[in-house]
C-alpha positions as CSV (number, residue, x, y, z in Angstrom):
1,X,-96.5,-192.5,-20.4
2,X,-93.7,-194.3,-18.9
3,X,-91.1,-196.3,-21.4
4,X,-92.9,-199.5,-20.6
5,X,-96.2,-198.5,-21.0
6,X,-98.9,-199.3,-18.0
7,X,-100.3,-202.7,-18.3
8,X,-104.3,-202.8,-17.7
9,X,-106.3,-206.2,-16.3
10,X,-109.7,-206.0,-15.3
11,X,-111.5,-208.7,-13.5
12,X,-115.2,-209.5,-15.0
13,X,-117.1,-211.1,-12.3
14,X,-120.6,-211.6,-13.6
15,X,-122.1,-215.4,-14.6
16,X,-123.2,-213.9,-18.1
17,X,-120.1,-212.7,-20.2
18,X,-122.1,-210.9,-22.2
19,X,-123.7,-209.2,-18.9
20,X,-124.1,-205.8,-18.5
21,X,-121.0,-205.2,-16.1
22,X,-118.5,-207.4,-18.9
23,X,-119.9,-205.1,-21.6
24,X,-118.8,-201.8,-19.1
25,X,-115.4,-203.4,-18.3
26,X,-114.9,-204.0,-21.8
27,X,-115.7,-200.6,-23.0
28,X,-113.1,-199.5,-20.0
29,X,-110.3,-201.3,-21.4
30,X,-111.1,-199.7,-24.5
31,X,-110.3,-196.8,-23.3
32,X,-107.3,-197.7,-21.4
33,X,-105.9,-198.9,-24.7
34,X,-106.7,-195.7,-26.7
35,X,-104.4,-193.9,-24.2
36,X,-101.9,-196.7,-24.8
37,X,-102.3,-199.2,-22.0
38,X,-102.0,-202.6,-22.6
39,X,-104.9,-204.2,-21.4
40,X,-105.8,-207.9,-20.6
41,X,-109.9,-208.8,-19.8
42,X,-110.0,-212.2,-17.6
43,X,-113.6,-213.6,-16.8
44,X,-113.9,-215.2,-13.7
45,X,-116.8,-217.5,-15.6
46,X,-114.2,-219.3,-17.4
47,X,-112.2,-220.7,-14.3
48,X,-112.6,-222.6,-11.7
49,X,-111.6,-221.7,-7.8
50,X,-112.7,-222.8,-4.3
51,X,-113.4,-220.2,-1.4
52,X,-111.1,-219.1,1.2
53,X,-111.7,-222.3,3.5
54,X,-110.2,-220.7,6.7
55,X,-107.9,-222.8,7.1
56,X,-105.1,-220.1,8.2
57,X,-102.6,-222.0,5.5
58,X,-101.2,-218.5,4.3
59,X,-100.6,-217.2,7.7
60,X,-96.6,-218.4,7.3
61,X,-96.0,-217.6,3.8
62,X,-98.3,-214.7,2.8
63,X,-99.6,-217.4,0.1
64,X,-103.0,-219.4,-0.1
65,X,-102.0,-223.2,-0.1
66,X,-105.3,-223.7,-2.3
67,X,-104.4,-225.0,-5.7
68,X,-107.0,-223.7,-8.2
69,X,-107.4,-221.0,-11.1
70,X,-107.1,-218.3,-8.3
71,X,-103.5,-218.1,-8.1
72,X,-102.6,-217.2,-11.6
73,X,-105.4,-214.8,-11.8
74,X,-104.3,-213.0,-8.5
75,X,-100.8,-213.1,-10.2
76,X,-102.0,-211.1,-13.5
77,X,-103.3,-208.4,-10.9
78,X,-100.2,-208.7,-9.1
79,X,-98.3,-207.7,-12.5
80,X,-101.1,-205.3,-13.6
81,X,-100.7,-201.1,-13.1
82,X,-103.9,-200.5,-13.1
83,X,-107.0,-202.8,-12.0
84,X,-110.6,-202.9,-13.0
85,X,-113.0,-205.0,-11.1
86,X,-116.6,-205.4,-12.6
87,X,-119.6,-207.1,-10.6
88,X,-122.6,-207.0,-10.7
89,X,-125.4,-206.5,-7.6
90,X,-127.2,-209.8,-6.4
91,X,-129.2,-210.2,-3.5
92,X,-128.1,-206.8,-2.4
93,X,-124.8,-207.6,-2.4
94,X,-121.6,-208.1,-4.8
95,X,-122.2,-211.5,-6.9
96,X,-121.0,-214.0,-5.4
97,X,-118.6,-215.2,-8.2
98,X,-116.8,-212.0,-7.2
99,X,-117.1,-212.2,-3.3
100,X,-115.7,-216.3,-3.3
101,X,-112.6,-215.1,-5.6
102,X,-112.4,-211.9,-3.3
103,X,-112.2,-213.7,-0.1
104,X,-109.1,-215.5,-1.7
105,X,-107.6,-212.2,-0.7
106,X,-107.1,-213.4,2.5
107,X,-103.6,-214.4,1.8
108,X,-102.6,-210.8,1.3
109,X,-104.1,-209.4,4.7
110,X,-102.1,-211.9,6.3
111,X,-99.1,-210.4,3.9
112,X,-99.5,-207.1,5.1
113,X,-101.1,-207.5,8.9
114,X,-99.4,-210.7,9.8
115,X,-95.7,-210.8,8.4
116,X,-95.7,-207.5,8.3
117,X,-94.0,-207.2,4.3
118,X,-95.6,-205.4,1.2
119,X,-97.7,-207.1,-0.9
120,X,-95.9,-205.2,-3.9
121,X,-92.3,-205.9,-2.9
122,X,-91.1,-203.5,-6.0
123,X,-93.5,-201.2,-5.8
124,X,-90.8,-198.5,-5.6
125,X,-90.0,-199.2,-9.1
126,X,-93.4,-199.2,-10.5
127,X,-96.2,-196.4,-11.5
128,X,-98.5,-196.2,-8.9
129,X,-101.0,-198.9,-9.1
130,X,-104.9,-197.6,-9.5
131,X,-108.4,-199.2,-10.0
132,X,-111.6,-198.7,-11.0
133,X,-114.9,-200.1,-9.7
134,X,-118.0,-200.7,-12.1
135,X,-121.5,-202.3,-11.0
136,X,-124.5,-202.7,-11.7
137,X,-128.0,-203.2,-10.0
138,X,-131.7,-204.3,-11.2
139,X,-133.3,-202.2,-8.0
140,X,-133.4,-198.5,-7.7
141,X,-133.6,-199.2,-4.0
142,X,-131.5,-196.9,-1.9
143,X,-127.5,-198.2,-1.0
144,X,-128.1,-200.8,-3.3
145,X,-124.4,-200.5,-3.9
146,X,-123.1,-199.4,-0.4
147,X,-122.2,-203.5,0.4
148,X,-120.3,-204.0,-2.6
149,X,-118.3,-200.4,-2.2
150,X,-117.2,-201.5,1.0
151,X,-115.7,-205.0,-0.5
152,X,-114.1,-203.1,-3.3
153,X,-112.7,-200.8,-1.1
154,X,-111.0,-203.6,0.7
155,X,-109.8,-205.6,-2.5
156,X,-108.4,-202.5,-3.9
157,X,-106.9,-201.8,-0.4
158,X,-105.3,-205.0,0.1
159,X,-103.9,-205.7,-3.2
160,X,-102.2,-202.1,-2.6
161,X,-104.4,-200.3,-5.6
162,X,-105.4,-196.9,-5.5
163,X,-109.5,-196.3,-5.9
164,X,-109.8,-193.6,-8.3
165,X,-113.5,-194.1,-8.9
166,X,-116.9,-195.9,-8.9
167,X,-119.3,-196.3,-11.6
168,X,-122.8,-197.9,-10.5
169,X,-126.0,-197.5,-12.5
170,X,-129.3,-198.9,-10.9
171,X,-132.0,-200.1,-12.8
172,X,-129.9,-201.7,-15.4
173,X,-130.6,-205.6,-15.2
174,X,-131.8,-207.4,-18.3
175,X,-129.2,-209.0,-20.4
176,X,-127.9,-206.0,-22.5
177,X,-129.4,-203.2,-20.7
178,X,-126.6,-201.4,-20.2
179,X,-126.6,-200.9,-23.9
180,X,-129.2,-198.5,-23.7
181,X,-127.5,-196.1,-21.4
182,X,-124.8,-194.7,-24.2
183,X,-124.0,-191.8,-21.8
184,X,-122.8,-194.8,-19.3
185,X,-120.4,-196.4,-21.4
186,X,-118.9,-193.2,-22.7
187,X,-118.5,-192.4,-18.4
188,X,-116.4,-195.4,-18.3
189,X,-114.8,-195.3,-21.5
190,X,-113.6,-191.9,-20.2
191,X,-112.9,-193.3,-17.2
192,X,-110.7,-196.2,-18.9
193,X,-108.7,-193.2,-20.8
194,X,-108.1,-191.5,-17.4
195,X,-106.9,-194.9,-16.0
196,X,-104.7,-195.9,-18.6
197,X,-102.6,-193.0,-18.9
198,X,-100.1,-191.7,-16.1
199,X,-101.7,-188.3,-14.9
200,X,-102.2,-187.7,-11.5
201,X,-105.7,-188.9,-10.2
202,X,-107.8,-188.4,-7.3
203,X,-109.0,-191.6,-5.2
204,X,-112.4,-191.8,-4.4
205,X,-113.9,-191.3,-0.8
């Protein structure tokens, strides 16, 4: 591992913080920390932020002009190596909790797409940032999970994180469910070792 160690922040999106994807994330950053990560666990629950409101404010300075909770959150993933983002499926889609902070993004596509400058501006100097997605659904029903892969995709993409995997279990939804499944939170415990160390990893498609 490199001299500084790799600093690990996921992002628990569910309403319950005892929900089934929290439990996952947390069982994730304990395995980031076994291989030696540092690891920070921030629930959006306990903060308060708007949506993006389209107002086009970050077009000049690559910055949302909204003052809220969202700014120091997007800061911690801005500092972290590796990200985890945890949501749960509602409505066939990504919670909204997660989706409202998500949109915040915004500010970073018009980073990238409109001033044209990195949204990691020492990225050179870093360890190549990755992420994990976990979720979780109460249907079976087929592509329950395709929506929120393609939102994840584009939060990993646009805070310049590598995908390295996906972990989605159907049929999980009462409180606790997940507990039930061991063989799921060893997967993502495993998965939390492979994302806290510095070996090579290959992104998901």
């Amino acid at each position: 591992m490199g001299e500084r160690g790799l600093h690990c922040v996921a992002l628990a999106c569910s309403p319950r913080k005892d929900g089934n994807t929290a439990l996952l994330a947390r069982e994730a950053l304990r395995g980031a920390a076994s291989a030696g990560s540092t690891t920070h666990l921030i629930y959006l629950q306990d903060h308060h932020y708007a949506p993006c409101m389209a107002c086009d404010g970050c077009f000049e300075t690559g910055r949302c002009v909204i003052e809220d909770d969202a700014g120091p959150i997007y800061q911690h993933l801005l500092a972290a190596d590796r990200v985890i983002l945890a949501a749960p499926i509602f409505s066939m889609g990504i919670c909204a909790q997660a989706k409202m902070f998500i949109d915040r993004a915004q500010q970073f596509w018009a980073t990238r797409y409109l001033l044209y400058r990195p949204v990691i501006a020492d990225a050179a100097r870093r360890p190549e940032r990755r992420g994990i997605f976990i979720s979780t659904a109460g249907t079976r029903m087929p592509d329950v999970f395709a929506g929120a892969l393609q939102v994840a995709r584009y939060f990993f993409k646009i805070l310049e994180v590598r995908l390295v995997g996906a972990y989605c279990y159907p049929g999980v939804d009462e409180r606790g469910a997940i507990l039930k499944h061991p063989w799921a939170l060893g997967e993502v415990y495993r998965a939390g070792q492979e994302l806290g160390s510095e070996r090579p990893a290959v992104p998901v498609s």
